[in-house]
C-alpha positions, 0 to 999 in steps of 0.5 A: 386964395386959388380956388373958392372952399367947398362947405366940406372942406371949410368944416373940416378946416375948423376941425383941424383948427381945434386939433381934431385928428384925421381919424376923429375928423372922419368919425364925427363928419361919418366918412373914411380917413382917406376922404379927410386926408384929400379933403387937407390935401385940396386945403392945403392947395387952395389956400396956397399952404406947404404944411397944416401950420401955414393952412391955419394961418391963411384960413385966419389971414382970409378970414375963412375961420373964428377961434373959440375964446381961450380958456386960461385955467 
C-alpha cells in the first residue's frame, strides 16, 4: 500500500464493499457526491488499484476491511 488510509476514506471503502452507490454514500456520510468520488479516486491510488474491483481486492488482501457473514436464502 502507498500512502496509510484516512479514517474517511477507510469508511467509505466499506460502503463501497457493501455496494452502496456514490450517491447513498454521500447521503449517509452528509457530504457531496463529488467529495465520494475524490474520496474513491484517492482509494484507488493508494491501494495502488486501476478500477473498484481491484480497490476491493487489495482492501481484503491488507486486510484493511471485514465481510459481513453471507446470507444464503
Amino acid at each position: 500500500m502507498k500512502h496509510k488510509l484516512t479514517a474517511r476514506e477507510l469508511e467509505v471503502l466499506q460502503m463501497i464493499i457493501y455496494e452502496h452507490t456514490t450517491h447513498e454514500i454521500a447521503d449517509k456520510l452528509c457530504i457531496h457526491s463529488e467529495t465520494i468520488r475524490s474520496h474513491r479516486k484517492n482509494l484507488l491510488s493508494k491501494l495502488g488499484a486501476r478500477n473498484v474491483a481491484g480497490m476491493v481486492r487489495r482492501a481484503f488482501e491488507y486486510q484493511l476491511v471485514q465481510s459481513e457473514p453471507m446470507h444464503i436464502d
